[in-house]
C-alpha positions as YAML, in Angstrom:
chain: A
units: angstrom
residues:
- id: 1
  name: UNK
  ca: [21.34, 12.84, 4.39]
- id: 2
  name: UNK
  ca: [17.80, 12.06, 4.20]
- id: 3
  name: UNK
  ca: [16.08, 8.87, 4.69]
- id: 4
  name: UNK
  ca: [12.51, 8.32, 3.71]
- id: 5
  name: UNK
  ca: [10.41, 6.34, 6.32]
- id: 6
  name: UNK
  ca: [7.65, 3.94, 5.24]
- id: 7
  name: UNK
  ca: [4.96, 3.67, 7.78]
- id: 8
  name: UNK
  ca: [2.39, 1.45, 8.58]
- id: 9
  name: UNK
  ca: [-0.73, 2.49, 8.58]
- id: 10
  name: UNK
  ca: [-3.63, 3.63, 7.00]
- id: 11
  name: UNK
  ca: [-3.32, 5.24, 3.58]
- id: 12
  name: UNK
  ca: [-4.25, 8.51, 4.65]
- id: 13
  name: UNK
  ca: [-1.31, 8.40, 7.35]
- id: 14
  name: UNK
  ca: [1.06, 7.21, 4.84]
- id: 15
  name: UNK
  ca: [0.12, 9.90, 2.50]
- id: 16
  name: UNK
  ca: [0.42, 12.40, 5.71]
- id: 17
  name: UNK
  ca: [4.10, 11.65, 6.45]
- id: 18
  name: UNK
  ca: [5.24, 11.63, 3.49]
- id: 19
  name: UNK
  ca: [3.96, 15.38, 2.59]
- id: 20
  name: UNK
  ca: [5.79, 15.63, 5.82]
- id: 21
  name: UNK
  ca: [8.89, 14.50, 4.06]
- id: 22
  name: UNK
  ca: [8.26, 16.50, 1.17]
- id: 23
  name: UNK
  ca: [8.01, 19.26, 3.55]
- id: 24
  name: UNK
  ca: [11.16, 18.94, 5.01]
- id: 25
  name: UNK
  ca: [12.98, 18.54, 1.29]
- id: 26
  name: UNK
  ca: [12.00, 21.58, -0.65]
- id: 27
  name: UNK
  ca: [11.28, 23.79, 2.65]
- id: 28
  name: UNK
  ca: [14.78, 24.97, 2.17]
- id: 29
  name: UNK
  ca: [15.74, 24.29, -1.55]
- id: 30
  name: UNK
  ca: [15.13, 27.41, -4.24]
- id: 31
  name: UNK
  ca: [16.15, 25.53, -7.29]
- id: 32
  name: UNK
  ca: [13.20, 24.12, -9.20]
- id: 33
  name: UNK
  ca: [14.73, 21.05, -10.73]
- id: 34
  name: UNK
  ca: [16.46, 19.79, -7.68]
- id: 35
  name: UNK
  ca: [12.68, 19.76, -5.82]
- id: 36
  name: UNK
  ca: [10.77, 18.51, -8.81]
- id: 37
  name: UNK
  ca: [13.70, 15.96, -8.70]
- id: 38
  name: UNK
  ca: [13.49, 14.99, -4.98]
- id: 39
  name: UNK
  ca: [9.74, 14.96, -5.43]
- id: 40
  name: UNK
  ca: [9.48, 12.43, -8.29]
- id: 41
  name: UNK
  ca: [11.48, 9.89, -6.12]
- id: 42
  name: UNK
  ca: [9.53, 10.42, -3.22]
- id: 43
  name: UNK
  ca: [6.33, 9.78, -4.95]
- id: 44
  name: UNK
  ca: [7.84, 6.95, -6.52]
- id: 45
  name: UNK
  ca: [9.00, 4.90, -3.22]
- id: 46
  name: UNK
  ca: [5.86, 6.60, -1.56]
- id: 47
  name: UNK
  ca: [3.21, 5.74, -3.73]
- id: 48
  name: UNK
  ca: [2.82, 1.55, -3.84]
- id: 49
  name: UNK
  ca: [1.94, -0.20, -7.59]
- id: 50
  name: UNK
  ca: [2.74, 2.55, -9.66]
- id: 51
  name: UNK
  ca: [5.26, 2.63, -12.28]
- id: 52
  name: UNK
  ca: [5.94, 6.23, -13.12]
- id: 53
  name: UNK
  ca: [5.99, 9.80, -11.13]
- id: 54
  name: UNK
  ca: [7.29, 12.67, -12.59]
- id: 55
  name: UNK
  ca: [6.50, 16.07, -14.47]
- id: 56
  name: UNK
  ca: [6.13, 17.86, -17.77]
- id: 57
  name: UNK
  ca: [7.07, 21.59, -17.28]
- id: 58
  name: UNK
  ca: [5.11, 23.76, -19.56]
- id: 59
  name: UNK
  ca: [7.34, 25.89, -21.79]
- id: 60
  name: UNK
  ca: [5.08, 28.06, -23.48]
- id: 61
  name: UNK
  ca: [3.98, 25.72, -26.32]
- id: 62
  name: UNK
  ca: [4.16, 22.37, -25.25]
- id: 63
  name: UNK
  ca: [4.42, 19.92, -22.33]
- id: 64
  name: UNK
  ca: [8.34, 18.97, -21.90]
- id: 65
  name: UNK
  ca: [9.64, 16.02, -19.85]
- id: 66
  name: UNK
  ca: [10.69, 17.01, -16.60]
- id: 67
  name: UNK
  ca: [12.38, 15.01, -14.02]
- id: 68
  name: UNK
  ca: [11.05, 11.45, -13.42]
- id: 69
  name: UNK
  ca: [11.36, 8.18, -11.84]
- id: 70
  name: UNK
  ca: [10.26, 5.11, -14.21]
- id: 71
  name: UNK
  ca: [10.83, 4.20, -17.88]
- id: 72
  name: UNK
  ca: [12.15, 6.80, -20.23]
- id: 73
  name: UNK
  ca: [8.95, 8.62, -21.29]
- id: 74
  name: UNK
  ca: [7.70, 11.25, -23.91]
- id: 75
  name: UNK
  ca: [9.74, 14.17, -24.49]
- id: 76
  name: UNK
  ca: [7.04, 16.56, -25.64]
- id: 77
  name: UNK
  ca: [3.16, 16.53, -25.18]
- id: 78
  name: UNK
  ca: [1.33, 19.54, -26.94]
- id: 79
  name: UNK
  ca: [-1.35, 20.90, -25.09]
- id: 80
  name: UNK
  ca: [-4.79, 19.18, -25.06]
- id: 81
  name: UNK
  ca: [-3.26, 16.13, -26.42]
- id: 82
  name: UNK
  ca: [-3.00, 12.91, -24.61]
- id: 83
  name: UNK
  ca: [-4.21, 13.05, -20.01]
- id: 84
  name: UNK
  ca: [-1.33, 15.29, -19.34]
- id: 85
  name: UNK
  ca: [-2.18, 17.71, -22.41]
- id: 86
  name: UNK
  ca: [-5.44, 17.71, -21.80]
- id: 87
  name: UNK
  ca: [-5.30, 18.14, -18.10]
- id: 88
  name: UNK
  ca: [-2.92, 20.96, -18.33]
- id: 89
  name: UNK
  ca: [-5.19, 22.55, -21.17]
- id: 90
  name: UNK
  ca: [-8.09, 22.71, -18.84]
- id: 91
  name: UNK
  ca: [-6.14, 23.13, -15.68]
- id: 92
  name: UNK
  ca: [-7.87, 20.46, -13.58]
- id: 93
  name: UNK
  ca: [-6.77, 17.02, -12.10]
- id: 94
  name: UNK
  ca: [-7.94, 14.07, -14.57]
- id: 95
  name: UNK
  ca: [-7.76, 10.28, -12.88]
- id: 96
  name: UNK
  ca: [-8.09, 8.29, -15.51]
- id: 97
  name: UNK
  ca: [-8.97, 4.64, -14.57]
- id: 98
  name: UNK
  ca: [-8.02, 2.62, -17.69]
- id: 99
  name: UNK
  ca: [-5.87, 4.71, -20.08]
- id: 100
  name: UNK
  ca: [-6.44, 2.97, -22.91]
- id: 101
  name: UNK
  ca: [-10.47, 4.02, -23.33]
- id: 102
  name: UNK
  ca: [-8.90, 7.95, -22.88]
- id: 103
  name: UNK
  ca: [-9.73, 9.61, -26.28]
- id: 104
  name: UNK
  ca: [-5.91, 10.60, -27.38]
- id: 105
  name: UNK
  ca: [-3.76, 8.71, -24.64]
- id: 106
  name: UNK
  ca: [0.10, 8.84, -25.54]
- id: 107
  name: UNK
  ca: [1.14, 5.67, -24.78]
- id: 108
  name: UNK
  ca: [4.38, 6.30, -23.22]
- id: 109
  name: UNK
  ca: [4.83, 3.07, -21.24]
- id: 110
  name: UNK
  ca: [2.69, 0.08, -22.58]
- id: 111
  name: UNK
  ca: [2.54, -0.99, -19.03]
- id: 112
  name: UNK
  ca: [0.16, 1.42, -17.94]
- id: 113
  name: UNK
  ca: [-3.28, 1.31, -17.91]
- id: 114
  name: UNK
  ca: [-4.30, 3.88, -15.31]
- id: 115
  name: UNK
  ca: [-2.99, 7.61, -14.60]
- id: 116
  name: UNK
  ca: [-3.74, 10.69, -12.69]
- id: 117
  name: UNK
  ca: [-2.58, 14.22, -13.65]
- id: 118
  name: UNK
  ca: [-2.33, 17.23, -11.37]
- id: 119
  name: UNK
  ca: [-1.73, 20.62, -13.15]
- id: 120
  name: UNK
  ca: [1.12, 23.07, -11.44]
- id: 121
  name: UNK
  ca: [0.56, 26.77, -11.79]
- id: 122
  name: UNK
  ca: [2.46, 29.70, -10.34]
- id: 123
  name: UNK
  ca: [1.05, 33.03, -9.82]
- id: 124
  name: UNK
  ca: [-1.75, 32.26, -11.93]
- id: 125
  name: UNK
  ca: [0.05, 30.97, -14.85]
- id: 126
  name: UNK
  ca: [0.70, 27.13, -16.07]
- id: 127
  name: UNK
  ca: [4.07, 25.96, -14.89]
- id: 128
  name: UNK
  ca: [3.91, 22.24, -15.97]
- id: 129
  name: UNK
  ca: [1.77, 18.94, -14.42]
- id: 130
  name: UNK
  ca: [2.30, 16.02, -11.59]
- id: 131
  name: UNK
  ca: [2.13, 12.74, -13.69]
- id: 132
  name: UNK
  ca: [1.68, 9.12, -11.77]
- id: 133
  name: UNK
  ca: [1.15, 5.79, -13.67]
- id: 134
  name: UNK
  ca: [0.37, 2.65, -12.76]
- id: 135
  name: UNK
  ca: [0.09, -0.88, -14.38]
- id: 136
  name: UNK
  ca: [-3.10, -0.90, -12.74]
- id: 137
  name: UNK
  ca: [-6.80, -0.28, -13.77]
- id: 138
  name: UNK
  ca: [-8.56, 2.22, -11.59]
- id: 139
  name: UNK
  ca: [-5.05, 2.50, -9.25]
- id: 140
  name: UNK
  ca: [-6.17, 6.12, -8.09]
- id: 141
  name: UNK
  ca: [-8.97, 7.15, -5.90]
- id: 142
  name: UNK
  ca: [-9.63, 9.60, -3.76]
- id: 143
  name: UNK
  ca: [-7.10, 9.81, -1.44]
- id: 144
  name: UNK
  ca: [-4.35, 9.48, -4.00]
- id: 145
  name: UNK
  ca: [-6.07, 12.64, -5.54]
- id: 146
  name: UNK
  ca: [-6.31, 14.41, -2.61]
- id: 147
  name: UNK
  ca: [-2.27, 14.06, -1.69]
- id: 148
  name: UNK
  ca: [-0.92, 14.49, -4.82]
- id: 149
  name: UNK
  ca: [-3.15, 17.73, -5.25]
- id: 150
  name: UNK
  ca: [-1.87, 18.61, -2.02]
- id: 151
  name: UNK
  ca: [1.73, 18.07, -3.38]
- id: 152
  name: UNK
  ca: [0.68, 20.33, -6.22]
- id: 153
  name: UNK
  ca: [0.14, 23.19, -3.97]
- id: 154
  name: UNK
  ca: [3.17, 22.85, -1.71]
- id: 155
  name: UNK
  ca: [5.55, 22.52, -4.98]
- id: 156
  name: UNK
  ca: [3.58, 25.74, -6.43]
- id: 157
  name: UNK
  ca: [4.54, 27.97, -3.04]
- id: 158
  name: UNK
  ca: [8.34, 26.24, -3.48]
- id: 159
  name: UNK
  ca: [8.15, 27.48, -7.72]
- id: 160
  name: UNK
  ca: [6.80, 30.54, -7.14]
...
């Protein structure tokens, strides 16, 4: 059994221990949808005022939803459209601070209004994205950006 510990603490520490967690979940699982599974939970209890965490895997055409914690969401997301198209059609990180001035936002929710994307890719090639909402404007900063990019890359090494 495995029991996620909240700590006190600065952000950065909080964000620390749980990649440690993370660590210790998919350091020993192969299967792809049991981590991306035990990842969206974790971000979700991990990650305060935020509403959904999950992933689109990439098919070959188009986005498709992935495992998740939150609302039922969007099934499909062709590429470029919407922050999760568009980030996985450039292959960078977008934070978007209010979702609603995003040219093309997919309103999945209607209770979010702020989002950052991390793109996956294995050996080169586009596996899928890292999705987090929030109900908040401008909920993502740096740090959040810098662990769930950090997330990215340890769930790339687990996919590959």
């Amino acid at each position: 059994m495995f029991t996620v510990t909240q700590t006190e603490g600065t952000v950065k520490e909080r964000y620390t221990t749980a990649l440690e967690q993370l660590r210790a979940l998919v350091s020993d699982e192969s299967d792809a949808i049991a981590n991306l599974s035990n990842t969206s939970a974790l971000l979700k209890v991990s990650l305060d005022r935020v509403n959904w965490a999950g992933f689109y895997r990439y098919d070959g055409a188009e986005l498709v939803l992935g495992p998740f914690q939150g609302l039922p969401a969007c099934i499909r997301i062709p590429l470029g459209s919407g922050v999760c198209g568009t980030a996985a059609a450039r292959r960078e990180t977008l934070v978007v601070s209010d979702v609603h001035a995003f040219p093309g936002h997919i309103a999945c929710d209607s209770a979010s209004k702020s989002e950052i994307v991390v793109p996956l890719t294995v050996n080169g090639r586009l596996y899928g994205v890292l999705d987090v909402d929030s109900p908040e404007e401008n909920r993502f900063g740096a740090d959040e950006r810098e662990f769930l990019e950090a997330v990215a890359r340890l769930l790339e090494r687990c996919l590959a």
